[in-house]
N, C-alpha and C positions, 0 to 999 in steps of 0.2 A: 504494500500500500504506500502511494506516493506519501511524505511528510506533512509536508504541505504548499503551496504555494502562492505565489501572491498576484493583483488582480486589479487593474486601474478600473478606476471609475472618477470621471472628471479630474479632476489634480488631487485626487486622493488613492492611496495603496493599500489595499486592502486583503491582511493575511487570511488565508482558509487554510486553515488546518484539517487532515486525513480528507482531504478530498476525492477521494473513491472512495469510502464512506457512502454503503445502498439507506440511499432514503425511501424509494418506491421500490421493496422487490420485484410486485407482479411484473413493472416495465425497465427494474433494472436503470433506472434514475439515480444519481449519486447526487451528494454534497454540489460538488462542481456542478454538473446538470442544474442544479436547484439556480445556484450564483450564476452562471453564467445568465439562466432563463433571467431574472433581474434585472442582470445587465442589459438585457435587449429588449425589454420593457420601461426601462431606467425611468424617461421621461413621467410616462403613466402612472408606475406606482410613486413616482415622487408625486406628481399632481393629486392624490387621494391621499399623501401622507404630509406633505407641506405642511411645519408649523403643529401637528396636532397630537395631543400626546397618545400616545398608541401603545394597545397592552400588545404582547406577543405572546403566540399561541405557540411552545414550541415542541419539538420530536426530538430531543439528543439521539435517539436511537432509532430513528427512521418511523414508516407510519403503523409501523407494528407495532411498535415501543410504548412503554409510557411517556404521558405528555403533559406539560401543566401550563396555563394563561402568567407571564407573568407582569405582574403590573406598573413594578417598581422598577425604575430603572438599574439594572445590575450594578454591582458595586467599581466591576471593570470596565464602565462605562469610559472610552474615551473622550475627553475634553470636546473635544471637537462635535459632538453631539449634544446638543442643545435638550433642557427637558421644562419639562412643563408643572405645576400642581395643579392636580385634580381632588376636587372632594368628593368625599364618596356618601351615600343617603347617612351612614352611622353619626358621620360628624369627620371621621378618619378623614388622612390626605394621603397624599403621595405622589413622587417626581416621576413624571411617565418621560422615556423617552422623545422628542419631538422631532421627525427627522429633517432635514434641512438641504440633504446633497445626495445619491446615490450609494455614496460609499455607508452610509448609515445602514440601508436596505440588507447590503452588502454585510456586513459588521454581525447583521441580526441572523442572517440566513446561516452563517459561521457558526451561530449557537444553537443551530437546529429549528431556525423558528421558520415555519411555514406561509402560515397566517397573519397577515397584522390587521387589528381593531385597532383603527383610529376613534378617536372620540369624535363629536360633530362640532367640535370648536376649536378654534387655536389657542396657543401658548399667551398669547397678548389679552386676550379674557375669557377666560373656562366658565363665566358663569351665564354665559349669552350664548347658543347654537346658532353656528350659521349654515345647518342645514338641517329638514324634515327629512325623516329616511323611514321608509313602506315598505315593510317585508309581508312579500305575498308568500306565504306557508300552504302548499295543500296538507288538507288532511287524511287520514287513510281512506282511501275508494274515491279521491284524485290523484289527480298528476300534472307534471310540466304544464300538458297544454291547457291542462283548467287555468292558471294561474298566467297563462299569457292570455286569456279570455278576460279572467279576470283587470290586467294591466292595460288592455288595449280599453277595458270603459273606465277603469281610474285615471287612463290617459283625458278624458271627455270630462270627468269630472275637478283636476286639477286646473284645467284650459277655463273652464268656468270660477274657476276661483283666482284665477289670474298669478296660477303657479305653472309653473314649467318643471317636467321631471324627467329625468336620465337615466334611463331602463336598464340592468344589468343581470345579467345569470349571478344565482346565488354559489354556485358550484356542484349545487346539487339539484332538490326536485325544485326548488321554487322561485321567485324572481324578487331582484330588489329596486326600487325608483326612489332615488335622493331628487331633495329640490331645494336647490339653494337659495339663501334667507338672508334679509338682511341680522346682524346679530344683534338685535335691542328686544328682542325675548327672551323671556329664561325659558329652563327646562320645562316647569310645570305650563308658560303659556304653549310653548313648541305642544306638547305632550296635546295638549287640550284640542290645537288644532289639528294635529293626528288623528284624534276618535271625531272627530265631528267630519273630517275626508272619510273616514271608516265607517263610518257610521251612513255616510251618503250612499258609497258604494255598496252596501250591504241595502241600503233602501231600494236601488235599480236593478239587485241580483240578490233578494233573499233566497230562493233556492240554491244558490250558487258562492256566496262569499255567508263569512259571518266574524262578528266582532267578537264573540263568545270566549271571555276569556279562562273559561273552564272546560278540558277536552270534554268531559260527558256530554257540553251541551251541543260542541260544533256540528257532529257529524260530518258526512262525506261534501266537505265545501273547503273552500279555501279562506286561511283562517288570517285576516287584518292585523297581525301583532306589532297595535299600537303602542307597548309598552318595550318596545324597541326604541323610541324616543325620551322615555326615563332615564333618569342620572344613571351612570356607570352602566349604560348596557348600550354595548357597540354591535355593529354590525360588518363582516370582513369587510376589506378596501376590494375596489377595484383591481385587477390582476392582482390578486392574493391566489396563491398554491390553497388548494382545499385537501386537508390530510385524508383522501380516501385512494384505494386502490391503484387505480389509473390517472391519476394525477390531476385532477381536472381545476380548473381556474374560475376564479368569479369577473365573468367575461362583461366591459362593457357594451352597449349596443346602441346603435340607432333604430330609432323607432319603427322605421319602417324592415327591417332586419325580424322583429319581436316575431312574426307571425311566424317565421318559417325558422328562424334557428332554434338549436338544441343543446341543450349542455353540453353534449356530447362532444361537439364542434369544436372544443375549446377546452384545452389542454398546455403542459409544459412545453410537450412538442411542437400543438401546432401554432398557437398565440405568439411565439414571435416572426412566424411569417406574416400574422396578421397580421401585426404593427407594424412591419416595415413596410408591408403595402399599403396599409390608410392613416400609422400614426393610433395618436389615443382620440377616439372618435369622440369620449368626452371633454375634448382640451379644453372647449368654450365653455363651461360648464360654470365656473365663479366671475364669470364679464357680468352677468346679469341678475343678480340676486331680485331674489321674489317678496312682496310683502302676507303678511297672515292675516292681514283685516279683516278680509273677504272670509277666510276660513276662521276665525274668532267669533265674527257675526253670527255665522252659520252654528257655532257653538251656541251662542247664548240663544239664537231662534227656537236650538233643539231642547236647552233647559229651559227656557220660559214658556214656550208653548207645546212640547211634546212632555217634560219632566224627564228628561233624559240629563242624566247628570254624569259625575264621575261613573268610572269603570275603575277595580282594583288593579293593585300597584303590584308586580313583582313583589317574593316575600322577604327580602332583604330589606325594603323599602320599609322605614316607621311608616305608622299608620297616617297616612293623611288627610286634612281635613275637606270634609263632604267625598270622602269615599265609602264606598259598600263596604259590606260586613265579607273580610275576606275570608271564608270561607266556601269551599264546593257545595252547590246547590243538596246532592245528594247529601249529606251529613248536616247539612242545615235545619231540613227536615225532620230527621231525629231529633 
């Protein structure tokens, strides 16, 4: 097994150590394969990583191995990596790494880490999100394409609240649409205009979507997990490695792409011929930051005239105020 070796990215050198090191058995993917794929995405995953602090997801031991989220920036973190503090619902803090240059990507891929969760703010104020992110989840007795059904009429309903959203494969069965915001929201307003988009789309496709944040209730629908926009819960970046088999990628898309691609499409292997044929087709993506009025209003319409109020929180989350009684329906009952 090679040593190790070293690896430019921009004007930085970036060492990988045991790079044959198998991170993907089934496809025989190593260390190197992982960095280099980075490197040929470079622009991309900087553009979703820019600035924000991001937990890592890592594999020391490839995607068989054990793995753990880590949040805190390593202690061997070098200088040249800039970090951020994030609070967390408890009260806790902590210095998330913030990456700022490629070689960081680089750096993190070295410690086995596959995945990066960015948070949906930068380092310059964590307590403002400057973006809403919609993870379309099927549930069992869906799949993929229910969830690009679902995305193409969340497309209709954001366009009417005068947001614009950036469609990507999750890496696996479901889809994700971020939409950039100006950041003078906090958490809990972002969060609020999330159920009230969710709660639309669940109006024009109740057979078909649900907000239900208890599996007994969803059934076979694809499920709105608005509380993806809650403090401390991220969602992969863009070209992030998703730690399953075949290596597949949380691919960005253009919208008109959503109806016919497939997860499948998009991998370690093939996504860097994509980028170098079209580039990161989200580049434009923070030019135009969107406002939440439109989708706030649309909140208060749903609690003043429907009595639709909060939905519960993640159970990390203290209990907050004018939320439900968190507890599963089924045991409530008892």
């Amino acid at each position: 097994m090679t040593e190790a070796l070293e690896l430019a990215a921009g004007g930085r050198t970036v060492r990988l150590s045991n790079p044959d090191k198998v991170y993907f058995p089934q496809r025989g993917f190593t260390k190197r394969d992982i960095a280099e794929y980075y490197l040929s995405v470079g622009d991309g995953i900087l553009r979703a990583l820019r600035n924000r602090p991001t937990t890592l997801e890592r594999y020391p031991d490839g995607v068989d191995g054990e793995s753990f989220f880590q949040k805190r920036a390593p202690k061997n973190t070098p200088d040249w990596i800039p970090t951020g503090r994030i609070s967390f619902p408890s009260g806790r803090h902590a210095d998330e790494i913030c990456p700022t240059e490629t070689g960081a990507v680089l750096w993190a891929a070295n410690l086995g880490c596959l995945t990066f969760h960015p948070w949906p703010v930068r380092r310059e104020d964590t307590e403002h999100p400057d973006e809403l992110r919609i993870d379309l989840d099927p549930q069992p007795g869906t799949d993929y394409a229910d969830a690009v059904r679902a995305a193409l009429e969340l497309r209709e309903v954001l366009r009417e609240l005068g947001l614009t959203g950036w469609p990507k494969t999750s890496g696996g069965r479901g889809l994700h649409v971020f939409v950039p915001i100006r950041p003078v929201w906090t958490f809990v307003q972002v969060r609020r205009a999330a159920i009230a988009v969710a709660r639309e789309l669940e109006r024009r496709a109740p057979e078909r979507v649900t907000t239900a944040w208890w599996k007994e209730e969803r059934g076979a629908k694809v499920f709105v997990d608005y509380n993806q926009t809650a403090r401390d819960r991220t969602i992969a970046s863009a070209y992030s490695l998703r730690p399953r088999p075949h290596a597949p990628v949380s691919a960005p898309l253009r919208w008109e792409e959503v109806p016919d691609a497939v997860p499948e499409d998009f991998d370690l292997a093939t996504m860097p011929a994509r980028f170098a044929d079209l580039g990161d087709v989200h580049a434009g993506m923070d030019e135009q930051p969107c406002g939440l009025e439109a989708a706030l209003e649309l909140a208060d319409r749903d609690e003043h005239d429907h009595g639709l109020g909060d939905l519960p929180y993640p159970p990390e989350h203290p209990k907050m105020k004018g939320e439900p009684k968190r507890v599963q329906p089924s045991r409530a009952k008892k």
